[in-house]
C-alpha positions as CSV (number, residue, x, y, z in Angstrom):
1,X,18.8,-5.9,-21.6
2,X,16.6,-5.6,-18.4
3,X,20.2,-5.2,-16.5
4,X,21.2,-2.4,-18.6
5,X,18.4,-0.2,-17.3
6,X,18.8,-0.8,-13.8
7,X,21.4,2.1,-13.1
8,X,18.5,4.2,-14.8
9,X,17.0,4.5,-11.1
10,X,19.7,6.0,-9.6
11,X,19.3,8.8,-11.6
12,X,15.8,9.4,-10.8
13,X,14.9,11.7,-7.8
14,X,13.8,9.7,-4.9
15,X,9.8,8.9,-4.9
16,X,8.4,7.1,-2.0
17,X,5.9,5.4,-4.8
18,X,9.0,3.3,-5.7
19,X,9.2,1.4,-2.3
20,X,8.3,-2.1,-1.7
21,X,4.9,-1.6,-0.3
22,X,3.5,1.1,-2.7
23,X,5.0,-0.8,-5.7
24,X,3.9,-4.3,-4.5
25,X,0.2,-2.3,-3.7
26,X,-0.5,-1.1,-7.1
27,X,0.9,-4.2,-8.8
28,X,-2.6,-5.7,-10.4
29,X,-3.4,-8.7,-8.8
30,X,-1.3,-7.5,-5.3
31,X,-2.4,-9.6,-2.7
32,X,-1.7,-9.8,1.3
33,X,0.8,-12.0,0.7
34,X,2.8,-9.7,-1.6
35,X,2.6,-6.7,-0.1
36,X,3.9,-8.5,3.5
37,X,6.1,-9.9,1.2
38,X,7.3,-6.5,0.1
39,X,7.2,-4.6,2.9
40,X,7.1,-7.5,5.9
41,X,4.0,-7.0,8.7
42,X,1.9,-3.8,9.0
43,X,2.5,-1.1,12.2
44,X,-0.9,-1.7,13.0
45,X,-4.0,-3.4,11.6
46,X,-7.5,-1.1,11.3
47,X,-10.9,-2.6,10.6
48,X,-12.5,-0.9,7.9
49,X,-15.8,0.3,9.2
50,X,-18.4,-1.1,6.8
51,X,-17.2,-4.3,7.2
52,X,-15.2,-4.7,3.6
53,X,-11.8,-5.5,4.6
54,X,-9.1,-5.1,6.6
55,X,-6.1,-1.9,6.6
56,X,-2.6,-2.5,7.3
57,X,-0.4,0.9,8.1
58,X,2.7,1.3,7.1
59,X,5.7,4.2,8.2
60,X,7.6,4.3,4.9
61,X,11.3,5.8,6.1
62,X,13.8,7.9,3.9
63,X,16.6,9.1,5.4
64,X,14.8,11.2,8.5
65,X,11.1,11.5,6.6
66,X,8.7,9.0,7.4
67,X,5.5,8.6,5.7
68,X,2.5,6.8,6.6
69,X,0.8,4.4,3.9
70,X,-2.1,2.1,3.9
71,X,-3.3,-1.1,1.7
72,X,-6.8,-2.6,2.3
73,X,-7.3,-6.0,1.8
74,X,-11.0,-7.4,0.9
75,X,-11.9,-10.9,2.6
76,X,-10.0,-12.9,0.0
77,X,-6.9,-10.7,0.3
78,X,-7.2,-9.2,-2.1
79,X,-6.1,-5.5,-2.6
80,X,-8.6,-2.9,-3.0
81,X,-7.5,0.4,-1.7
82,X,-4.1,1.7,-1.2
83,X,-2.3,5.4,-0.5
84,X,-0.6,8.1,1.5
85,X,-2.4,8.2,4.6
86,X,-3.1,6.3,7.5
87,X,-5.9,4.1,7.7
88,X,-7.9,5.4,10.3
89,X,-8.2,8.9,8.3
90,X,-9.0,7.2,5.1
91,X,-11.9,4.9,6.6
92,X,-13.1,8.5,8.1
93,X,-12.7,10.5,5.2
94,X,-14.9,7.7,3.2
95,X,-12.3,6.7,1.0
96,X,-12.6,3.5,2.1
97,X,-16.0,3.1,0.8
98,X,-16.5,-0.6,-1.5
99,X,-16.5,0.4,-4.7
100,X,-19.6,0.1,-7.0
101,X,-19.1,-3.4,-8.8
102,X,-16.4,-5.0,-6.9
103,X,-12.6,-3.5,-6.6
C-alpha cells in the first residue's frame, strides 16, 4: 500500500523540509549518525558557545537555490536543535540556548 503513495510526492510542490537532512533532523530520536547518514558530512562544524553541543551546516541545493541548515548535536549525539539558518547566527541569536529540562 505504502508503494501506492509514493508518486503522491511528485505532485507536491517542492519543500526543502523534505530533504534528507531536515527529514532525518526532525525524525524523533535523529542522531549524528542519521543525519550524516542522510545528508553525508557537514560544510563546516561550529561549537556551540555555552558548551552544549556541537553544529553541523549544511548548503541544501535545488536547482540554482541553496539554502543553509543546521542540526545540533548534544554530547551523546543526540539532536537537539535543528533549522534554516547557519549555525553561527543561530548560536548568536540565542537560539541555541539548552533548553530548560533536557532537549
Amino acid at each position: 500500500m505504502l508503494h501506492g503513495c509514493a508518486w503522491f510526492d511528485a505532485w507536491l510542490p517542492f519543500s526543502y523540509s523534505r530533504m534528507p537532512v531536515p527529514k532525518a533532523a526532525s525524525r524523533h530520536g535523529a542522531t549524528r549518525d542519521t543525519v550524516v547518514h542522510a545528508g553525508g558530512n557537514p560544510r563546516s562544524v561550529w561549537m556551540v558557545r555555552n558548551g552544549s553541543g556541537v553544529c553541523y551546516n549544511y548548503l541544501l541545493e535545488h536547482g540554482d537555490e541553496r539554502r543553509p541548515y543546521f542540526v545540533v548535536f548534544d554530547r551523546a549525539g543526540a539532536v537537539t536543535h535543528h533549522g534554516f539558518d547557519t549555525c553561527m547566527n543561530a548560536d548568536r541569536s540565542g537560539r541555541l540556548q539548552a533548553r530548560n529540562g533536557g532537549a
